[in-house]
PyMOL Python script that loads the backbone (N, CA, C, O; Angstrom):
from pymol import cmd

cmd.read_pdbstr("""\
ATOM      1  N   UNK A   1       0.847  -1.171   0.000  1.00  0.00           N
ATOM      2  CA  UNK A   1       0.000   0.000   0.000  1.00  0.00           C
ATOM      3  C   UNK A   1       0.896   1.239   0.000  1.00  0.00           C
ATOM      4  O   UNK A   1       1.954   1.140   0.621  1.00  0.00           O
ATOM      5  N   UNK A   2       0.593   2.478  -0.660  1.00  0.00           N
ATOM      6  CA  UNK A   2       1.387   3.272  -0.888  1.00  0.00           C
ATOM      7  C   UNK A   2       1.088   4.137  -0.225  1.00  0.00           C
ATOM      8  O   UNK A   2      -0.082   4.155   0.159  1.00  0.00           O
ATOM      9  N   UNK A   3       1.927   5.131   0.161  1.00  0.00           N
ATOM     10  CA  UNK A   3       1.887   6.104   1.594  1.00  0.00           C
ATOM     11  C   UNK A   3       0.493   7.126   1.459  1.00  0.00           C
ATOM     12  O   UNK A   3      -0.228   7.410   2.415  1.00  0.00           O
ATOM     13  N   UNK A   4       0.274   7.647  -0.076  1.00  0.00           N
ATOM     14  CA  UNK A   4      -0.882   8.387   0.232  1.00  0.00           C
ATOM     15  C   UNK A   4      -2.311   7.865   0.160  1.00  0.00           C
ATOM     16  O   UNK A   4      -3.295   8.604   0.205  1.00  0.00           O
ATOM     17  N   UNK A   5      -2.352   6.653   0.055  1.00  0.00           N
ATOM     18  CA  UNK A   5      -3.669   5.522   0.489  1.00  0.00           C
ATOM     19  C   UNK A   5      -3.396   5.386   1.706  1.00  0.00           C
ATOM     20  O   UNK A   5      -4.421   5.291   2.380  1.00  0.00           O
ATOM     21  N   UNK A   6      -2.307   5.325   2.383  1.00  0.00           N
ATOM     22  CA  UNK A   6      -2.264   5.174   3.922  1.00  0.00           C
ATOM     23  C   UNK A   6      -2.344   6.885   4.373  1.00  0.00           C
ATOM     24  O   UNK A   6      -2.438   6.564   5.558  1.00  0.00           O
ATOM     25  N   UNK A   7      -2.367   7.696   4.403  1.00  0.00           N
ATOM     26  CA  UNK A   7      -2.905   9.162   4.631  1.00  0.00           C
ATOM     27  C   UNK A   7      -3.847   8.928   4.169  1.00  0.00           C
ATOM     28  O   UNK A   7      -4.281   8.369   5.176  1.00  0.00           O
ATOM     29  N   UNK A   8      -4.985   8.803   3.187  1.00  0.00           N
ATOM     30  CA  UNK A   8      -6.218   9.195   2.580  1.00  0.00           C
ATOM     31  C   UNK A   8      -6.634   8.183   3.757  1.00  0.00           C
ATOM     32  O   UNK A   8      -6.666   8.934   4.731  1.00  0.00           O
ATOM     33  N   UNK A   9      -7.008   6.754   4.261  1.00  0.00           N
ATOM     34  CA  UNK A   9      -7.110   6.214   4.857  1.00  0.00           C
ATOM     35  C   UNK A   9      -7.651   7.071   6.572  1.00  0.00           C
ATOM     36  O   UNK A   9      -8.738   7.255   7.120  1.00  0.00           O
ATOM     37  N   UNK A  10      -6.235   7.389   6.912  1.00  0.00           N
ATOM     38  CA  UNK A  10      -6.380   7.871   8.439  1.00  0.00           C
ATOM     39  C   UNK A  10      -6.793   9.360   8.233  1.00  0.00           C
ATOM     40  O   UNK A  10      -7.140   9.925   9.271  1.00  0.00           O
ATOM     41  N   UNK A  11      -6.826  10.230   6.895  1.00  0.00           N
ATOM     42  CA  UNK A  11      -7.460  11.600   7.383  1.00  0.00           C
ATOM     43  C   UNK A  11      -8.843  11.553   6.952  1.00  0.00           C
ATOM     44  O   UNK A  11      -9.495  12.507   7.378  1.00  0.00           O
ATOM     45  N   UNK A  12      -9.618  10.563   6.087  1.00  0.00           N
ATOM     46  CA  UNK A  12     -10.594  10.626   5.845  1.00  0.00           C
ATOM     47  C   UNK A  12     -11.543  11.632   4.972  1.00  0.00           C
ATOM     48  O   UNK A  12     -11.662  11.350   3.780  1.00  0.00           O
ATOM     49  N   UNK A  13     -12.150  12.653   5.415  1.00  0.00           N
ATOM     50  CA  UNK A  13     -12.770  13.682   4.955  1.00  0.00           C
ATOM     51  C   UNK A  13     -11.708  14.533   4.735  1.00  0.00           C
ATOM     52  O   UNK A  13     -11.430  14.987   3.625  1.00  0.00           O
ATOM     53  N   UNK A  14     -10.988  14.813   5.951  1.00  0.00           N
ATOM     54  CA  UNK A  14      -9.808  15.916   5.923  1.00  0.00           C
ATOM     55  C   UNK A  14      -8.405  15.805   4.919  1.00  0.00           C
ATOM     56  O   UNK A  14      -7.429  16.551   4.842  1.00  0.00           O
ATOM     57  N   UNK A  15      -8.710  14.691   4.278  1.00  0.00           N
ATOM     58  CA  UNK A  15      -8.052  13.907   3.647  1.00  0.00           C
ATOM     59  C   UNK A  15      -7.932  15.437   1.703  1.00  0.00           C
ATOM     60  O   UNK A  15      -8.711  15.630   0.769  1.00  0.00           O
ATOM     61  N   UNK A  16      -6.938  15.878   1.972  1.00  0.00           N
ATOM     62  CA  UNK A  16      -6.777  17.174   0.210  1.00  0.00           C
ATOM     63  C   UNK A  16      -7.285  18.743   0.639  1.00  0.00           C
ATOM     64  O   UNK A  16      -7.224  19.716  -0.114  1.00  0.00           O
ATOM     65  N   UNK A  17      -7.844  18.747   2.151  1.00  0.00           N
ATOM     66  CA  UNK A  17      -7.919  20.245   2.382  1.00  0.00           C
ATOM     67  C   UNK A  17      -6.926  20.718   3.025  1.00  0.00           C
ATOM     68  O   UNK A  17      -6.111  19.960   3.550  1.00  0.00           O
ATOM     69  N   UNK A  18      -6.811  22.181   3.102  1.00  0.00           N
ATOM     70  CA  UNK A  18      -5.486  22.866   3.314  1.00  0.00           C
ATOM     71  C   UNK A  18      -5.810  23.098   5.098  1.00  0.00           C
ATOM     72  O   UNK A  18      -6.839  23.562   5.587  1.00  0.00           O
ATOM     73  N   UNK A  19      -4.539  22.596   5.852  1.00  0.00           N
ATOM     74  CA  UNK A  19      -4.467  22.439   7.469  1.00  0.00           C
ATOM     75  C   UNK A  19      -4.710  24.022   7.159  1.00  0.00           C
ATOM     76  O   UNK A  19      -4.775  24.837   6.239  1.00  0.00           O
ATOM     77  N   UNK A  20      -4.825  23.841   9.033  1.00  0.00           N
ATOM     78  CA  UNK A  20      -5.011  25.428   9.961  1.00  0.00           C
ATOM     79  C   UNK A  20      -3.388  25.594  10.128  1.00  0.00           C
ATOM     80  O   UNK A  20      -2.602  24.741   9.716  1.00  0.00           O
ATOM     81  N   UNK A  21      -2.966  26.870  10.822  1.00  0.00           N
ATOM     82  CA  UNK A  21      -1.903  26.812  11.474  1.00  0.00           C
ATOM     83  C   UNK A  21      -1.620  26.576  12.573  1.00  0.00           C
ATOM     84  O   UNK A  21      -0.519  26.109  12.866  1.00  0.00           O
ATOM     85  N   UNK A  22      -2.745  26.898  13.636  1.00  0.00           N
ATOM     86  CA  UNK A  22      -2.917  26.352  14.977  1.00  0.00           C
ATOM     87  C   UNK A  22      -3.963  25.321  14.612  1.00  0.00           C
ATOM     88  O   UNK A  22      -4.376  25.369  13.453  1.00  0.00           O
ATOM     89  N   UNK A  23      -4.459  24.391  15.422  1.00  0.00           N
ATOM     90  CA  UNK A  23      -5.570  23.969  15.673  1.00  0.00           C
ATOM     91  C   UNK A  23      -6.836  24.510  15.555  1.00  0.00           C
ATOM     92  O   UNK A  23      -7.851  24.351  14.877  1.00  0.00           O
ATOM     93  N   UNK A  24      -6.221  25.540  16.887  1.00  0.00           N
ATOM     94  CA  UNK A  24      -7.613  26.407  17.688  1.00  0.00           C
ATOM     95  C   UNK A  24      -7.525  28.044  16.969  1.00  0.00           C
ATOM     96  O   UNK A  24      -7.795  29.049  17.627  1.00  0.00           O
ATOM     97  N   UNK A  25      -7.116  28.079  15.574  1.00  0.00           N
ATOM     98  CA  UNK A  25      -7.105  29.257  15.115  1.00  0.00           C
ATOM     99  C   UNK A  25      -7.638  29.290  13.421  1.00  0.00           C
ATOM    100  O   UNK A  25      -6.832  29.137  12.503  1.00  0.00           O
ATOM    101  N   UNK A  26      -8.859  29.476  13.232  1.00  0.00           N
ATOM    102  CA  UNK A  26      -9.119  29.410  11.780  1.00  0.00           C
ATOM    103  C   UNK A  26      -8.654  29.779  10.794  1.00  0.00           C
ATOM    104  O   UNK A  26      -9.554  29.630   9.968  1.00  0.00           O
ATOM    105  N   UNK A  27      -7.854  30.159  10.335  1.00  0.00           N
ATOM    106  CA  UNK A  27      -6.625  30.576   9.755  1.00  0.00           C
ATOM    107  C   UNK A  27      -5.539  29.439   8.688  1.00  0.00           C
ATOM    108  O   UNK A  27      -4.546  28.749   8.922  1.00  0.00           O
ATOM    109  N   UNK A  28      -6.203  29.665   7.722  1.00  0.00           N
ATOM    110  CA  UNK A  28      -5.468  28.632   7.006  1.00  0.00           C
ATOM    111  C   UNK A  28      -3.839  29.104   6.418  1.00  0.00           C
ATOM    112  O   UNK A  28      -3.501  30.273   6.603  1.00  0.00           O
ATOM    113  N   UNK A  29      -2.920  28.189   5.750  1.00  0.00           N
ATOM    114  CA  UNK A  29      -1.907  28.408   5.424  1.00  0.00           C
ATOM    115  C   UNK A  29      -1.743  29.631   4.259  1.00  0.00           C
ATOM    116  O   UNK A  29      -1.051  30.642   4.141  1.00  0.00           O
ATOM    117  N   UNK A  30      -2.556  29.095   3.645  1.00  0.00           N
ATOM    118  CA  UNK A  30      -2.486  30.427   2.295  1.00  0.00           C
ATOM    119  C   UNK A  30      -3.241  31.403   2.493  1.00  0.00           C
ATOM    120  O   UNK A  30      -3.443  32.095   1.495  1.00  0.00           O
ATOM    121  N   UNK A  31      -3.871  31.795   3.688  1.00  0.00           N
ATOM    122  CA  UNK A  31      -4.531  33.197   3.720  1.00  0.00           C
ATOM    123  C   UNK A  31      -3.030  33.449   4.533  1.00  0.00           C
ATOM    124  O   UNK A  31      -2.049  34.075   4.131  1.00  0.00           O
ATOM    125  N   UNK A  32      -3.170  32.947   5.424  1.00  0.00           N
ATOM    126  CA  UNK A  32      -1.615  33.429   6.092  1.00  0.00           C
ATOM    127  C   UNK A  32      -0.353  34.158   5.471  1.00  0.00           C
ATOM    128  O   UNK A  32       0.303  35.071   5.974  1.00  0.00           O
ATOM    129  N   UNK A  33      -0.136  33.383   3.969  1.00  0.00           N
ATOM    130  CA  UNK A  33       0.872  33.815   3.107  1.00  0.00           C
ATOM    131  C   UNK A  33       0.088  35.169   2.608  1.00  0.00           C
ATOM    132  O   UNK A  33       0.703  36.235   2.605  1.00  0.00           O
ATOM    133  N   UNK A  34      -0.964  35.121   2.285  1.00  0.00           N
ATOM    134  CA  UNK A  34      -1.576  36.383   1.767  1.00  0.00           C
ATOM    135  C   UNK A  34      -1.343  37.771   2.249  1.00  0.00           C
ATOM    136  O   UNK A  34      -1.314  38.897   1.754  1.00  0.00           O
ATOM    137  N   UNK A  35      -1.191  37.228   3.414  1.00  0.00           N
ATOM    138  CA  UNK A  35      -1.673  38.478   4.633  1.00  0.00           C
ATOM    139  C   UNK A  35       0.018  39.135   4.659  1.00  0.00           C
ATOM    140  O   UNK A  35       0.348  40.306   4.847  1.00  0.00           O
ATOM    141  N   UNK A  36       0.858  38.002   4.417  1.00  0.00           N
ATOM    142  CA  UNK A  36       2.282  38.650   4.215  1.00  0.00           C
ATOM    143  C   UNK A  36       2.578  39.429   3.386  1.00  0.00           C
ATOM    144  O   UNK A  36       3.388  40.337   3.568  1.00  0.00           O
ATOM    145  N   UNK A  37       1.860  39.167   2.139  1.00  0.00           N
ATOM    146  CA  UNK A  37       2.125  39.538   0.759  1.00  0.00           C
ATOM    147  C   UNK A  37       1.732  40.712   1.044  1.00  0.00           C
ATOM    148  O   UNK A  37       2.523  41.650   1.145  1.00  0.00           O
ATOM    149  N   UNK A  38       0.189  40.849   1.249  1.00  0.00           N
ATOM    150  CA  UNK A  38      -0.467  41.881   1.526  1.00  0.00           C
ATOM    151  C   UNK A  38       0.380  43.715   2.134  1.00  0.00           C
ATOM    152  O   UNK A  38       0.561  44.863   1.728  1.00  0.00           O
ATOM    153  N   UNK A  39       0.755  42.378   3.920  1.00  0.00           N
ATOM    154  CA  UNK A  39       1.268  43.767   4.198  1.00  0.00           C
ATOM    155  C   UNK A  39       2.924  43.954   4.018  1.00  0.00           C
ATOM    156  O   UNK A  39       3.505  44.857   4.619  1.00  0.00           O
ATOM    157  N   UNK A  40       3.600  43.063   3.179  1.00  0.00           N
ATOM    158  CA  UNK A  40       4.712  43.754   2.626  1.00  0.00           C
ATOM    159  C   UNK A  40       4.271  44.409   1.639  1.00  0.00           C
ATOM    160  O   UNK A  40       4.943  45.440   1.657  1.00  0.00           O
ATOM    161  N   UNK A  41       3.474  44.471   0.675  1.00  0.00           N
ATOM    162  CA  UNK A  41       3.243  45.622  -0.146  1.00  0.00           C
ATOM    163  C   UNK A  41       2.834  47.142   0.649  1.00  0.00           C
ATOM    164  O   UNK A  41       3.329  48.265   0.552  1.00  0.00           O
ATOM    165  N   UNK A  42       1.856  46.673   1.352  1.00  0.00           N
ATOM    166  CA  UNK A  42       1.501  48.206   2.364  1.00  0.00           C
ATOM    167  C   UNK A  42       2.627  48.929   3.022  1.00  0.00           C
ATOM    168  O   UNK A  42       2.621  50.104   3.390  1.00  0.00           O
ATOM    169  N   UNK A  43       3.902  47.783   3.148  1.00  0.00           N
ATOM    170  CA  UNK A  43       5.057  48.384   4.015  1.00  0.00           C
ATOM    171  C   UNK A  43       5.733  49.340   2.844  1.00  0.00           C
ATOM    172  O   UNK A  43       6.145  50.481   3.051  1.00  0.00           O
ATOM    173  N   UNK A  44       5.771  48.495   1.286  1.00  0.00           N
ATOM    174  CA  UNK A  44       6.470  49.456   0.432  1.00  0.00           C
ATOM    175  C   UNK A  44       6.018  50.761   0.000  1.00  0.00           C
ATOM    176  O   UNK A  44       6.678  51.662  -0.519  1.00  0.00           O
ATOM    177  N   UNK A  45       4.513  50.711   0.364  1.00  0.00           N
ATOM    178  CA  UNK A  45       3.810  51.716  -0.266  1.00  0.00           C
ATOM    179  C   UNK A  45       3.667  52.742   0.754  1.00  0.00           C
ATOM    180  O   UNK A  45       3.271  53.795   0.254  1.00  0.00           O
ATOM    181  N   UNK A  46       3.873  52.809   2.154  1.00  0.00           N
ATOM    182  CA  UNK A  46       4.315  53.246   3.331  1.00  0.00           C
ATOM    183  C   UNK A  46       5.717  53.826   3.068  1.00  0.00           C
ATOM    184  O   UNK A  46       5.781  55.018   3.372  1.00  0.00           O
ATOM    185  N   UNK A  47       6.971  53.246   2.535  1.00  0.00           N
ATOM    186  CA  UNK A  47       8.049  53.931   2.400  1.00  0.00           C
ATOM    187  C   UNK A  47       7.998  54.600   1.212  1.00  0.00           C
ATOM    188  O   UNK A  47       8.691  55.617   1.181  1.00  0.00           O
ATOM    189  N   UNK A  48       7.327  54.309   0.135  1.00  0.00           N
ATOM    190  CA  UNK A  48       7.580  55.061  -0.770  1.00  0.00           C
ATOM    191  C   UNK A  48       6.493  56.433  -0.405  1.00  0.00           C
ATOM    192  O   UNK A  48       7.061  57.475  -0.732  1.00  0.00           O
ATOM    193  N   UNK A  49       5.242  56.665   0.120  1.00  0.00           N
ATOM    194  CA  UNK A  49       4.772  57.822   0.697  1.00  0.00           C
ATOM    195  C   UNK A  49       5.853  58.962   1.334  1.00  0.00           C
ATOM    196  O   UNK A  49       6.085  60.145   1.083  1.00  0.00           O
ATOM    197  N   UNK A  50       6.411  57.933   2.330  1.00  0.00           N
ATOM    198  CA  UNK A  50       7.253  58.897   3.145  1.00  0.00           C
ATOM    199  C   UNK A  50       8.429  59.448   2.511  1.00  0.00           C
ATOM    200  O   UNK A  50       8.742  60.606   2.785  1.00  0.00           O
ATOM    201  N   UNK A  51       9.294  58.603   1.499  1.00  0.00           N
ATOM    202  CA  UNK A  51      10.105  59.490   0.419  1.00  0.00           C
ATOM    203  C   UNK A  51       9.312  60.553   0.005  1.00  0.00           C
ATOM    204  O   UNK A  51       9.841  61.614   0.335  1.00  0.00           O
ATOM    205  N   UNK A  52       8.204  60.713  -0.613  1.00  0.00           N
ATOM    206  CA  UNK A  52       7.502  61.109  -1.519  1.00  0.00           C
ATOM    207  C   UNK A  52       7.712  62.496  -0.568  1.00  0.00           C
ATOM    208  O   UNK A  52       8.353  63.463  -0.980  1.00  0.00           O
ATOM    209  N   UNK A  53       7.084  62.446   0.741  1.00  0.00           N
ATOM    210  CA  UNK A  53       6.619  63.481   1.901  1.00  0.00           C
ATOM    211  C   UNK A  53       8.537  64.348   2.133  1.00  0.00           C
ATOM    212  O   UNK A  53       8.902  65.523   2.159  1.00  0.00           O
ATOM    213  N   UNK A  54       9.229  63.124   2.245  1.00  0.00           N
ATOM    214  CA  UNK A  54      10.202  64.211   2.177  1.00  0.00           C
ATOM    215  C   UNK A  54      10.974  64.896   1.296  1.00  0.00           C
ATOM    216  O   UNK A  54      11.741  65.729   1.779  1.00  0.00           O
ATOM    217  N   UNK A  55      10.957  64.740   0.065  1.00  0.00           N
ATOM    218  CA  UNK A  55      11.270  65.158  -1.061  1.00  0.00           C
ATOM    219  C   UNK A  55      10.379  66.400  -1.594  1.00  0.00           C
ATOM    220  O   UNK A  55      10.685  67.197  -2.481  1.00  0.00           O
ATOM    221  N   UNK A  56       9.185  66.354  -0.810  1.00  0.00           N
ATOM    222  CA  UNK A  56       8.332  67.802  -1.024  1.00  0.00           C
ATOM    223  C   UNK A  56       8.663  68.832  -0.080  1.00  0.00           C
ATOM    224  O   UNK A  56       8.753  70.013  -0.416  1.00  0.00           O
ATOM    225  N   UNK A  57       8.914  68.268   1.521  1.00  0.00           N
ATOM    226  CA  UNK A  57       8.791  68.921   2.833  1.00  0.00           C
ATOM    227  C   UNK A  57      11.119  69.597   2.356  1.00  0.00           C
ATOM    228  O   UNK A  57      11.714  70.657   2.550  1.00  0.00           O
ATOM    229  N   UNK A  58      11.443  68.586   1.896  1.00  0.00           N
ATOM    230  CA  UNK A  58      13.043  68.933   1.873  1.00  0.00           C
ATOM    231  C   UNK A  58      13.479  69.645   0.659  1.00  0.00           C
ATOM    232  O   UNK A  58      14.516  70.308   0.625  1.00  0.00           O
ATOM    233  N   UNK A  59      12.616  69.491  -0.411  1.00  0.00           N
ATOM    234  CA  UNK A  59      13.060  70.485  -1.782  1.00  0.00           C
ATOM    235  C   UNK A  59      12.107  71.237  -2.229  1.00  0.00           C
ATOM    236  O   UNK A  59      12.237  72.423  -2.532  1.00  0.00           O
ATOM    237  N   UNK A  60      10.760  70.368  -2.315  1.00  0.00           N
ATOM    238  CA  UNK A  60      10.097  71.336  -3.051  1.00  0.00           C
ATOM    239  C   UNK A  60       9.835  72.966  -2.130  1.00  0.00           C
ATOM    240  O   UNK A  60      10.006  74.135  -2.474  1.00  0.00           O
ATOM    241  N   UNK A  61       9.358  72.331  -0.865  1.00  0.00           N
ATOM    242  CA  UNK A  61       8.772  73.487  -0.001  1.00  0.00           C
ATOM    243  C   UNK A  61       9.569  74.760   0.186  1.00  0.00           C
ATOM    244  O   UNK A  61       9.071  75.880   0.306  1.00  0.00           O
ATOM    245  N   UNK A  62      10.764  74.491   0.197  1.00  0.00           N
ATOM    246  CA  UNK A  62      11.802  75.710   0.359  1.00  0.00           C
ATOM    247  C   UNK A  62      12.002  76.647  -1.423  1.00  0.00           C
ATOM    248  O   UNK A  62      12.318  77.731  -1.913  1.00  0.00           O
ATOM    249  N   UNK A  63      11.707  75.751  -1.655  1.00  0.00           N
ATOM    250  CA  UNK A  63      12.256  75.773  -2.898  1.00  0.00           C
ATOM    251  C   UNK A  63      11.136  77.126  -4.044  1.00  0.00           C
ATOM    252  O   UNK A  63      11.502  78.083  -4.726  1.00  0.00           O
ATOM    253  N   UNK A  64       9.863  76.593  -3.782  1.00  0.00           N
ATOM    254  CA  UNK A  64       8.289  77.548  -3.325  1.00  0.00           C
ATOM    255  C   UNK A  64       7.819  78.469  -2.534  1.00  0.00           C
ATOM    256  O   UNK A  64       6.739  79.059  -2.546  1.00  0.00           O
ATOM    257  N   UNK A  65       8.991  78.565  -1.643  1.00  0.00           N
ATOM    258  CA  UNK A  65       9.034  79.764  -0.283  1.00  0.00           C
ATOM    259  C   UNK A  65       7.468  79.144   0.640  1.00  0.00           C
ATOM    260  O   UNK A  65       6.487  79.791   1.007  1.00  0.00           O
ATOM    261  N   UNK A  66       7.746  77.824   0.768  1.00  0.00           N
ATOM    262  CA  UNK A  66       6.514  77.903   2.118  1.00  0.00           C
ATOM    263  C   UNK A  66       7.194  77.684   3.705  1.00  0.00           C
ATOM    264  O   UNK A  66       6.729  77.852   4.832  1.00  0.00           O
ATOM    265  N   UNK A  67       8.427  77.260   3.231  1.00  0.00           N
ATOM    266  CA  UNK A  67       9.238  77.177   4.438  1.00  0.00           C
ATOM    267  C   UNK A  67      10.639  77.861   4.805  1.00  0.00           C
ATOM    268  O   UNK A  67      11.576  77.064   4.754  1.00  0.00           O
ATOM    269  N   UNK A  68      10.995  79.240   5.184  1.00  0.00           N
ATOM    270  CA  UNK A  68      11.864  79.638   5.096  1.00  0.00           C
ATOM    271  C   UNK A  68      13.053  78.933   5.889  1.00  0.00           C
ATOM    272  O   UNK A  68      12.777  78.433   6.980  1.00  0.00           O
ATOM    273  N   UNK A  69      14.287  78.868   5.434  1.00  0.00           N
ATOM    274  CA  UNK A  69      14.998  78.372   5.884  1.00  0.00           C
ATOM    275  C   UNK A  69      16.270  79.051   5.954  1.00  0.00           C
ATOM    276  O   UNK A  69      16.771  79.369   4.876  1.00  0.00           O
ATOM    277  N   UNK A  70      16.906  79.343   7.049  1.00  0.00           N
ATOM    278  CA  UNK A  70      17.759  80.713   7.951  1.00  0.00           C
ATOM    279  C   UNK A  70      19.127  79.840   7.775  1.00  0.00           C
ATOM    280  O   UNK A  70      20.193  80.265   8.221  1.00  0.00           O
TER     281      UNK A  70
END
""", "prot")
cmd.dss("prot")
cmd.show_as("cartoon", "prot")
cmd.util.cbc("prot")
cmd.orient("prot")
């Protein structure tokens, strides 16, 4: 008998769906990866804002006279 007739065997129903990561936490593996993906993009789009913010606040603004600088 070959190993995944002996798994299909003992998981039964549960036997081709994707595990939890805890037990006691509904949360499957690939929403999990998602949620990484997710917020490493939000992290890049977070640093690239804040370039954005200082490249206006450090050149443009002085540069427009809204911020004098002594």
């Amino acid at each position: 008998m070959g190993d995944s007739k002996r798994r299909k065997e003992t998981l039964g129903d549960q036997y081709g769906q994707e595990a939890n990561i805890f037990p006691w936490l509904p949360i499957k593996k690939s929403q999990a990866q998602q949620f990484v993906e997710w917020s490493t993009r939000g992290a890049w789009i977070g640093i690239g804002a804040l370039v954005a913010y200082w490249v206006i606040v450090r050149f443009i603004g002085p540069g427009l006279g809204w911020w004098q600088v002594n």
